[in-house]
C-alpha positions in Angstrom: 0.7 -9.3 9.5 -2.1 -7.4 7.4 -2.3 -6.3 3.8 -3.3 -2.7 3.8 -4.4 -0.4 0.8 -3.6 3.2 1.6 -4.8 6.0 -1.5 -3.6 9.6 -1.6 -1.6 12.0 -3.3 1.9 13.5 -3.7 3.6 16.4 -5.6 5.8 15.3 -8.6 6.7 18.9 -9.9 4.3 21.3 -10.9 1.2 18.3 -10.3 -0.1 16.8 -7.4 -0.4 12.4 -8.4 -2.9 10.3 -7.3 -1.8 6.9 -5.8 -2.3 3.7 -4.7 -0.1 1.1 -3.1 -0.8 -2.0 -0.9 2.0 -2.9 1.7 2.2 -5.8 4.3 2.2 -4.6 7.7 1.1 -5.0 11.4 -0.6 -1.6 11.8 -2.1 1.0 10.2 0.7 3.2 12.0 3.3 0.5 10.7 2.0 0.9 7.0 1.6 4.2 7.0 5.3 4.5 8.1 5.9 1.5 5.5 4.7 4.0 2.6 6.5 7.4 3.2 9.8 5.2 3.4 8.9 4.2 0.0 7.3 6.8 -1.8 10.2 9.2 -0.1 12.8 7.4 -1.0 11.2 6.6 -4.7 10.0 9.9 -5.8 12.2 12.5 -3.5 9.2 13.8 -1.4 9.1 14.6 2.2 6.5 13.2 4.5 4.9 16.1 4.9 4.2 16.2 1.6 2.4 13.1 1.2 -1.4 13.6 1.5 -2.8 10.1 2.9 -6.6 10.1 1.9 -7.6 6.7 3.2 -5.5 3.2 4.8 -8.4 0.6 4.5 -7.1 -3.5 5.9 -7.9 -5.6 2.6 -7.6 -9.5 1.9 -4.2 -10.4 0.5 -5.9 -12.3 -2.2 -7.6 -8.4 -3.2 -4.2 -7.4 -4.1 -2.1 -7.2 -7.3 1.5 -6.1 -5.4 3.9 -8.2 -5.4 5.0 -8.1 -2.4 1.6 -8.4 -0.5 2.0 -12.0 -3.1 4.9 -12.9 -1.8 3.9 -12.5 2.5 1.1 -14.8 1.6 1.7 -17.0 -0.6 0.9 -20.1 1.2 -1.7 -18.2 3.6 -3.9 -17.1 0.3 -6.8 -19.5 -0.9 -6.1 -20.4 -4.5 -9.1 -22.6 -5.8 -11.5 -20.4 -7.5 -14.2 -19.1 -6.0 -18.0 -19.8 -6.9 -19.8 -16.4 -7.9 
């Protein structure tokens, strides 16, 4: 499994949104999928709808999500990194 970071934008009324969301997955294809399930079911919006601008692969340890957290909580690096 992957963590991927897809940005876009949706219709909510009378504006189109901007988004962001990371999601665990195995493929682009399978994330994609991943996020029209979610922002379908969340906001009420056909997949048709759902402008996908960009699905990028991204280190777990890059994310905020929870649930990206979650998948790799024992795979993610927790000492501190030297800058």
């Amino acid at each position: 499994m992957k963590a991927y970071r897809i940005t876009g934008k949706l219709p909510l009324g009378s504006m189109t949104q901007k988004f962001s969301q990371d999601v665990v997955a195995k493929t682009k294809n399978d994330a994609e999928h991943k996020l029209f399930s979610t922002l379908g079911g969340r906001h009420k919006v056909n997949r048709r709808q759902i402008l996908i601008e960009s699905i990028d692969e991204i280190k777990p340890s890059d994310s905020n999500d929870y649930h990206v957290i979650h998948h790799f909580r024992g795979k993610m690096d927790t000492s501190l990194e030297e800058e």
